[in-house]
N, C-alpha and C positions, 0 to 999 in steps of 0.2 A: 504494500500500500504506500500511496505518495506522503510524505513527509507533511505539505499542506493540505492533505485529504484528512491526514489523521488528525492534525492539528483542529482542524475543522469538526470534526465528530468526536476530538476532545471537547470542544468547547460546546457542544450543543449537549452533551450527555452529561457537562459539569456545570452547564446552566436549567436542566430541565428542571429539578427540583430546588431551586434558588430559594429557598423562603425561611419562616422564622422559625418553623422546627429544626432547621439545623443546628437553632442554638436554645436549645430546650434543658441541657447542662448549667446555664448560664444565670444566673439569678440578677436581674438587672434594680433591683431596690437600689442597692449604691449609686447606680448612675444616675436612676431615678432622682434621689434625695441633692445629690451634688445638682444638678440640673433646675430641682425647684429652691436651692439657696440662694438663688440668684437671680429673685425677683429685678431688681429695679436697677440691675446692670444696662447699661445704654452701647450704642452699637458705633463708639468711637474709636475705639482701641480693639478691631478684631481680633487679630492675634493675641494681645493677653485675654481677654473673653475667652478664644478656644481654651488659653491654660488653665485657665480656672476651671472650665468646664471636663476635661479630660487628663489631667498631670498627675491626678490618684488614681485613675482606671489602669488596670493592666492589661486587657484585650481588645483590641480595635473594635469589637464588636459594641461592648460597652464604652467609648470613647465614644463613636457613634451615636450609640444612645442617646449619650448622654447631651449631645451637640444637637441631635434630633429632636428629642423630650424638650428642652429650653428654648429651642424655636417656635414648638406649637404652645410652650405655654407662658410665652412672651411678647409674638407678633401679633397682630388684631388684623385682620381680615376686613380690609376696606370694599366691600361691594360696592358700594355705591361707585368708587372710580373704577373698579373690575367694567359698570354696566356702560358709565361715559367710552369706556374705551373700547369696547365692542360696537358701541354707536359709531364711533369715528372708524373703526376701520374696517366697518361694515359700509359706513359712506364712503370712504374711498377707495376702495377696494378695487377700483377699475380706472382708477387715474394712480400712477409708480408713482410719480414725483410727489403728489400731494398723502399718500399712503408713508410712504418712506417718511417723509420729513415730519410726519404726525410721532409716530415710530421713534424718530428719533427725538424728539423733544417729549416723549411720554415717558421714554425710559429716563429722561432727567430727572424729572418731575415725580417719577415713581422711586428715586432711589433715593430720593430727597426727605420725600415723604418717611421711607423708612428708616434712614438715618435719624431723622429728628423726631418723627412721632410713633414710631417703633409699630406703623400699619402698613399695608402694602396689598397688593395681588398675590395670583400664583407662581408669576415670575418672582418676586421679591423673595417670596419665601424658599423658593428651588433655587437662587442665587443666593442667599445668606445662607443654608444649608452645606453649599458645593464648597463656598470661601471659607467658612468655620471648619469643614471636614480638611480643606487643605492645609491650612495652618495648625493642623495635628498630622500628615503625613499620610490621610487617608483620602485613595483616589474615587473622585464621585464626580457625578455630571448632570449638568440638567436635562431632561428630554420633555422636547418642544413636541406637542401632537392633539389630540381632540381629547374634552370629555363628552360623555352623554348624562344627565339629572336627566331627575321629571319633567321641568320646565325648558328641556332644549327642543327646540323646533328643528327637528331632524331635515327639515326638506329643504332647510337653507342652510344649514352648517357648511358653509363652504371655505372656511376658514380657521386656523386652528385658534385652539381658545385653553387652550392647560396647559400646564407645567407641571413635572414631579419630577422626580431625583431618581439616579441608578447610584450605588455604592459597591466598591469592589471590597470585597472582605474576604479571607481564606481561600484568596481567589477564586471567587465565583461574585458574581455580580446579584444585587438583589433591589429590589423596588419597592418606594415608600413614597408616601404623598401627602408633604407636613402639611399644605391648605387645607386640605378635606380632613385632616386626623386633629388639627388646632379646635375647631368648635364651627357653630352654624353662624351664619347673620337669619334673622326674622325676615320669614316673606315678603314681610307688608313693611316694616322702618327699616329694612335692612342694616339692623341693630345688629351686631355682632357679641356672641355670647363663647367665653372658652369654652370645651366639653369636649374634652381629650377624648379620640376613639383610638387605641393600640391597636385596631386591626390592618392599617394602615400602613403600619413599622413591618418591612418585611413580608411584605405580602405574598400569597402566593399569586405568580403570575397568571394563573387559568381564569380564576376570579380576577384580578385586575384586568385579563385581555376583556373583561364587558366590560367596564367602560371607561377605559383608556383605549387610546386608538393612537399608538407614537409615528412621530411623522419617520423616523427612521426603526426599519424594520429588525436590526440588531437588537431593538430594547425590548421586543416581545421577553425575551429570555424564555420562549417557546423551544420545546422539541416538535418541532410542524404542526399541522394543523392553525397555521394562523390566519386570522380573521380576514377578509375581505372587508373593505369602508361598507359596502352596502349590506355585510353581514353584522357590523357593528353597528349602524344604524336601525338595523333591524333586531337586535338583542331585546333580553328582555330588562325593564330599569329595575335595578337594583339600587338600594341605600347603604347609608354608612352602617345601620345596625347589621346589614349583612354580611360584614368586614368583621363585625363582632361575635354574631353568631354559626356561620359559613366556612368550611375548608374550602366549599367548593360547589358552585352553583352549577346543575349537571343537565336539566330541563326542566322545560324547554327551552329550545335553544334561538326562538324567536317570540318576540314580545305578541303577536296576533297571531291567533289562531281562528279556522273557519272550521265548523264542525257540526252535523246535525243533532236535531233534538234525542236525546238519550243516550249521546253519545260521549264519552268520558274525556278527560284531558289528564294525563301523566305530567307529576312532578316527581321530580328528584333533585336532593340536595346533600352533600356530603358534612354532614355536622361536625363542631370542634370537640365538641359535647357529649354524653347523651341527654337525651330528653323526656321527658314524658307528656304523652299524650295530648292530656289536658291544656297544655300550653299553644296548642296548634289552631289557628283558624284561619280562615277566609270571610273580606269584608269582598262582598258583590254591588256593586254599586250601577243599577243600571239606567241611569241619569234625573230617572223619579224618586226614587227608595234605594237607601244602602241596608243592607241585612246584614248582621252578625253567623255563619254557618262550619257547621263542623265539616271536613273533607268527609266526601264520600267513603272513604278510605287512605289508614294511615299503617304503613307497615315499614319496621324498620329492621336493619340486619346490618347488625353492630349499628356504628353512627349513619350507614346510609338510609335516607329518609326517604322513601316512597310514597308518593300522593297522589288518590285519584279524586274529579271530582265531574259528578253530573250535572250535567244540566238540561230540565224537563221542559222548559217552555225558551221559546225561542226570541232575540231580541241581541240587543247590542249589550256587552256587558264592560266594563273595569272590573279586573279581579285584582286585590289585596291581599299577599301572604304576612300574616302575623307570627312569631312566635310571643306570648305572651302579650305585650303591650306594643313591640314591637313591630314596629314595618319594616317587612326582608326586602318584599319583591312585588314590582305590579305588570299585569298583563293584560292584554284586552282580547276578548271570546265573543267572536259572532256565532251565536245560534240560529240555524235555519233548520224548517220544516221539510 
């Protein structure tokens, strides 16, 4: 075999399972705790920042952490300028010269911002992320590409709109996405609230290919099977609590489904957990009336989670997967006669 044949099926067999079970040995409290002492540090002095934040960790991985952990729970998630600047370069988007130079006077204006008022976008925070990991000698990078939420208008996303971070650790590469793992802003004030989610840190990449969509195809950290734009478009939307509750979202593997009256729909999910039961539902929401409903059936073998569910009368639906209080997953089921 050639030399960069092997090299090559090195690196797709030492990235398939890139995620945070590999470091399940690893007790991260320490990096945790160094990482929350250091509320009301300012973003002047990066390099002594990284020291403080990683100079008592002895494993990159927890160095990391801990450079990871301090960013989500220190930068504030400015939506409101995330929304301005999706308007502007969604208006220019078809004139270069007047796109670029937005471009370039926004990344002023956004680094400014975060320097001094410690808010920013998802670029800000996959760029303070890349700088703090380098200034401790750990190699990371930003990956520029799409996300998909509830609220993205899939039929115009013609442009990329996310950011998140690759980190090379034990040499293997693994994917985290401090925006989405820091906390939400409010629909309606787009008030931003912390509310760390760790599913984020290390992701596994099968679950992140729904919805991230990188513009360079190296950062799947996929062993094949990678997504198609219009197969990512068409996924099903998943949430943050899904990163919490989730190894692995297995079906269906497209957000709409067409199917006659009586006719079943299969889920499958690969849980971190196990579960019971009781904790499982579907809200059915079919534009008149939302109903609370147990699956048709729920069978599980070991963590994998099986779910059928019928539907007897025919009509346009939103389906809601819950575990608990929880929303995993939404789907939408046309029923026909």
């Amino acid at each position: 075999m050639k030399p960069l044949l092997i090299s090559l099926l090195f690196f797709w067999i030492n990235v398939s399972f890139a995620q945070i079970s590999d470091f399940n040995h690893i007790d991260f409290k320490k990096a945790d705790s160094i990482a929350l002492s250091y509320p009301n540090e300012g973003l002047i002095n990066l390099p002594e920042l990284s020291l403080k934040l990683t100079s008592h960790l002895n494993t990159d991985v927890e160095r990391f952490r801990a450079i990871y952990r301090w960013v989500c729970a220190n930068i504030k998630n400015d939506y409101s300028l995330y929304l301005k600047n999706k308007y502007k370069r969604e208006r220019f988007k078809d004139d270069s010269i007047k796109f670029k130079n937005w471009n370039t006077d926004f990344r002023k204006k956004l680094f400014n911002k975060l320097l001094r008022k410690k808010q920013t976008i998802c670029t800000g925070y996959a760029y303070l992320i890349k700088v703090l990991a380098e200034f401790s000698d750990l190699k990371c990078e930003v990956v520029q590409g799409y996300d998909r939420v509830s609220t993205t208008d899939t039929e115009n996303l013609t442009l990329p709109n996310h950011s998140w971070n690759a980190v090379k650790l034990n040499e293997k590469w693994y994917l985290c996405d401090p925006t989405w793992a820091s906390g939400i802003p409010h629909p309606e004030t787009n008030r931003f609230t912390f509310n760390y989610n760790d599913g984020f840190f290390l992701a596994n990449p099968k679950l992140f290919a729904i919805n991230h969509f990188p513009i360079e195809a190296k950062w799947w950290l996929l062993k094949g099977d990678i997504p198609t734009f219009e197969e990512f478009l068409n996924a099903p939307v998943i949430y943050g609590n899904a990163y919490r509750k989730l190894e692995l979202h297995v079906a269906p593997k497209q957000m709409h489904k067409n199917i006659k009256v009586s006719e079943k729909v299969i889920f499958k999910y690969q849980l971190k957990e196990p579960l019971d039961k009781s904790k499982i539902r579907f809200v059915i929401d079919s534009g008149s009336n939302q109903r609370k409903v147990k699956p048709t059936s729920i069978r599980f073998k070991e963590n994998l989670l099986n779910i059928e569910q019928q539907f007897d009368t025919s009509g346009f639906y939103d389906l809601h997967f819950y575990i608990d209080n929880d929303l995993i997953s939404t789907y939408t089921v046309e029923v026909n006669n």
